[in-house]
N, C-alpha and C positions, 0 to 999 in steps of 0.2 A: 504494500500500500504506500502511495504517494503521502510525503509529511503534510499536503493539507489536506489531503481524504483523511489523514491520522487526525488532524486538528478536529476536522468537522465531525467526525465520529465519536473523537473524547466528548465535545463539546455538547454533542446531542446527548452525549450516556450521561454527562452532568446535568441538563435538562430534567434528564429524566428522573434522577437524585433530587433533586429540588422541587419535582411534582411527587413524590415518596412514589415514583412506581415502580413495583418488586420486579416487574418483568424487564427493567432496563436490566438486569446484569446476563443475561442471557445476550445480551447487544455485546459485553467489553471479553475481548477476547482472553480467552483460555489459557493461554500458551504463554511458555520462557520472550518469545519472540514480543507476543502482545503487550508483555511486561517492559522490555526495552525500550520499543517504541513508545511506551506512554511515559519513558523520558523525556521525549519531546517537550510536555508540558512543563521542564523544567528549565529547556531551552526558552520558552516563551516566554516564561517568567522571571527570567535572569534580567532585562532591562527594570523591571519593575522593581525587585532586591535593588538595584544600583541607584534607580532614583532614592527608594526609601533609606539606603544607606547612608547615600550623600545628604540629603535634609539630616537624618541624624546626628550624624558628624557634624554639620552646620550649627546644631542645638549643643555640641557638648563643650562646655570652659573649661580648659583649653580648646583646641579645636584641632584634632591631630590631623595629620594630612592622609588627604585620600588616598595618593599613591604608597605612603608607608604600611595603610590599614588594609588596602586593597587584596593583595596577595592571600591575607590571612583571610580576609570577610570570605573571598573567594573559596576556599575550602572549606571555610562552616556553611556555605554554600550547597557546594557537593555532600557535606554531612547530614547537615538536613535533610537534603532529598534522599540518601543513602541508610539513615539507619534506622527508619522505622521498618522498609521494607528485608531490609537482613534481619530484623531481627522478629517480625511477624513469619518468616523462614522456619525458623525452628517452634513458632509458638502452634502455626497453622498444623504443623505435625502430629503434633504436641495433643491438641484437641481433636486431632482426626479429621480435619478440616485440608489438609493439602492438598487434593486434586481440584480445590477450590482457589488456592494462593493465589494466581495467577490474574484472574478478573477480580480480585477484590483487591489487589495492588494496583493495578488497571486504572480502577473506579477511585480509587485511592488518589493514583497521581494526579490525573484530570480532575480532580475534586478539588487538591495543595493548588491548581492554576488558580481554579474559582475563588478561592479563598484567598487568595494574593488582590486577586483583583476586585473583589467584593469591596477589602480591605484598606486597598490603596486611597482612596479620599477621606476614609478615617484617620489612616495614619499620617497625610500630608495635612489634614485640619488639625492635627494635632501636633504636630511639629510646629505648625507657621504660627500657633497662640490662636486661632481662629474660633473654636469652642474654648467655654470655660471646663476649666479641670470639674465640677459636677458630673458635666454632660459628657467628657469623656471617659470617663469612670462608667456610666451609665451603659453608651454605647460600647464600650468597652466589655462589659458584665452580658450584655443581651446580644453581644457577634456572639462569646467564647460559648452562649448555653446554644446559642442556634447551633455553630459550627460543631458543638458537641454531639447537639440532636442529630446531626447529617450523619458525622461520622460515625453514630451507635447504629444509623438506619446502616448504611454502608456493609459497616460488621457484619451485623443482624440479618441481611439479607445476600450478603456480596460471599459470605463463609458460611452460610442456612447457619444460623445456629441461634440458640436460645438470648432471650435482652438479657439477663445477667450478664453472662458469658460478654457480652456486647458492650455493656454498660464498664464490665473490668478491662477491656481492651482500650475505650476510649480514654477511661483514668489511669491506665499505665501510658498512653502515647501523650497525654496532656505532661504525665510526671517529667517522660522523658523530652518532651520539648519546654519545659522550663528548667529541665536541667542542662540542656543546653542551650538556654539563653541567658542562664546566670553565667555561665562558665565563658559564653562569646562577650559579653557584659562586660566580667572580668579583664579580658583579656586587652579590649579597646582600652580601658581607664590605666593598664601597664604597660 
């Protein structure tokens, strides 16, 4: 498949995430192959990380330089996209779920696009001072439960498997993406 027949494909299997219909995951393909390809989405999303990177950097006193931070952002980059699905590798096994890994990583990476992009005027009103700190808090609180809901639907229907089950995947990938934004946090302020 051509990378915009791959765009237009992820982008309708997100659609169909965001109307909660169970029969899109039957759309995101199966396969080691379908799982690469919906790298792409990470392709796509890479100018959008660099705008929001650089406004950040523009917020912090001092204000380190782009080119110094770059290198490093660039690989918490690639980690991001990288270790939820290695590590959903061993978990989908784990619960019996692995002839299913493939389209729920799929449905997964096209989903990290949507979510960038949902995202992007939240985070650029929020950098520039444009909402008050209330409403960011706010908005802030009702993306992370939405984006929560998505991802338990995801789980729930992208690996068949029970909402518990669903509900503890979402809070282990929530733990593990604030544990790697304390740590990339860290790492900009040294």
């Amino acid at each position: 498949m051509n990378p915009l027949a791959e765009m237009i494909a992820g982008l309708r299997g997100v659609w169909g995430i965001l109307c909660f219909r169970r029969d899109v995951f039957k759309r995101f393909d199966n396969t080691p192959g379908g799982v690469a390809r919906s790298f792409l989405a990470a392709a796509l999303g890479l100018p959008i990380y660099l705008l929001v990177l650089k406004a950040n950097l523009a917020a912090i006193t001092p204000r380190p330089a782009l080119g110094a931070v770059l290198p490093m952002m660039l690989l918490y980059y690639v980690i991001e996209w990288l270790i939820w699905p290695n590590l959903m590798v061993g978990v989908a096994r784990r619960i019996g779920r692995g002839h299913l890994y493939f389209r729920y990583i799929v449905a997964y990476n096209w989903f990290a696009l949507a979510q960038m992009l949902i995202m992007l005027p939240y985070q650029l009103a929020m950098l520039s001072g444009a909402a008050a700190a209330p409403e960011i808090a706010l908005v802030g609180l009702l993306t992370t439960v939405a984006f929560g809901v998505y991802e338990w639907f995801i789980a729930r229907h992208g690996l068949e498997i029970e909402p518990r089950p669903a509900i503890a995947l979402v809070l282990l990938n929530l733990l593990v993406g604030l544990a790697l934004l304390q740590f990339k946090a860290y790492q900009i302020q040294f």
